[in-house]
C-alpha positions in Angstrom: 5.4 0.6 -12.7 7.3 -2.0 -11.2 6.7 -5.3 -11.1 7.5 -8.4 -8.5 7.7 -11.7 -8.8 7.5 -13.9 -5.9 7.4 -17.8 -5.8 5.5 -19.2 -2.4 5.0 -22.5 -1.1 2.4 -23.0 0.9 2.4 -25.4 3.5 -0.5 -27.3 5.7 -3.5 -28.8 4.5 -3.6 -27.0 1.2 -4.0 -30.0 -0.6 -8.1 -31.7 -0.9 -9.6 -28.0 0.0 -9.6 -26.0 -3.5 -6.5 -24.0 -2.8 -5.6 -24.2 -6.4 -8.9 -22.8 -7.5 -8.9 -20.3 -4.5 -5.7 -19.0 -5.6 -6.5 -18.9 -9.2 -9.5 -16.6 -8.2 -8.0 -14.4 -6.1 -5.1 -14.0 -8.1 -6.9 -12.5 -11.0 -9.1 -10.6 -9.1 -6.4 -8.6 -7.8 -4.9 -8.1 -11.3 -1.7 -10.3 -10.8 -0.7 -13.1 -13.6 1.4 -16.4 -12.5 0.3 -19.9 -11.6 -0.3 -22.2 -9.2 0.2 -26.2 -8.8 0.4 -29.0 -5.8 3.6 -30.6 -5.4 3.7 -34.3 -4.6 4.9 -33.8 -0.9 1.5 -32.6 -0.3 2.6 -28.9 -0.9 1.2 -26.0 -2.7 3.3 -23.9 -5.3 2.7 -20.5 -6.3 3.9 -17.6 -8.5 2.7 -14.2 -8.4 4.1 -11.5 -10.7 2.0 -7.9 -10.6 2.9 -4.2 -8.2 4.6 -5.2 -5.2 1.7 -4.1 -3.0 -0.9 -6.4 -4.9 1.8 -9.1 -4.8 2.3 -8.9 -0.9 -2.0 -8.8 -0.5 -2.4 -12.2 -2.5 0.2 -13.5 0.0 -1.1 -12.1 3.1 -4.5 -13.7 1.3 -2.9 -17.5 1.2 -1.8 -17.2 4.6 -5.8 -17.8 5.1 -6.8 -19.6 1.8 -10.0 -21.0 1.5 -12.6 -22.4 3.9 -11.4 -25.8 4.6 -7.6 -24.8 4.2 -4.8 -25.2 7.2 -1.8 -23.3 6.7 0.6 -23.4 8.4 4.0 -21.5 7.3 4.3 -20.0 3.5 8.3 -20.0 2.3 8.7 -17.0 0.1 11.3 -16.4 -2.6 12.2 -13.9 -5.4 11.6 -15.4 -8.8 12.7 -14.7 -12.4 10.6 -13.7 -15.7 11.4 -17.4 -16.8 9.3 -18.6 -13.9 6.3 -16.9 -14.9 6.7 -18.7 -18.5 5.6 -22.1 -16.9 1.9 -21.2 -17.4 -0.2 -21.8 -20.3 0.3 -19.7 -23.4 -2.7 -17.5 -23.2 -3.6 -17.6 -19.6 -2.7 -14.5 -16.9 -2.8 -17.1 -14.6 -2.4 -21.1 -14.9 -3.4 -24.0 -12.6 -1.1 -26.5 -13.4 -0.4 -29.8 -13.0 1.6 -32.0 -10.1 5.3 -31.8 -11.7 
């Protein structure tokens, strides 16, 4: 199986509406690993790794986000196996903090 690994940031109000833990969630529930963290322009960062279908589903999925959320655009782009190591060791899937 092949897997992808895609780094998005989300952009709207994302930030205030439990995006993180909304991403977290739905993340594992479709099986994928990666992490997810707000960035201090008021942005959301995330990194999914899993099958390419399941990957492009939790995106489609943050184009929504959670009740409260605004998005507005999502900038995808391809990431490396060294991205995924920024979450805690241990965890499929990491909310981490404002870098």
């Amino acid at each position: 199986m092949s897997v992808t690994i895609c780094r998005a940031v989300i952009r709207g109000r994302v930030q205030g509406v439990g995006y993180r833990a909304w991403t977290e969630y739905t993340a594992l529930e479709l099986g994928l690993e990666g992490w997810v963290r707000n960035r201090r322009d008021g942005t959301v960062e995330a990194l999914f790794a899993g099958p390419a279908d399941d990957v492009a589903a939790m995106l489609e999925a943050c184009r929504q986000g959670p009740l409260g959320a605004g998005v507005e655009t999502i900038d995808e782009q391809e990431a490396t196996p060294g991205d995924l190591a920024l979450r805690r060791p241990g965890e499929l899937f990491s909310v981490l903090r404002t870098p």
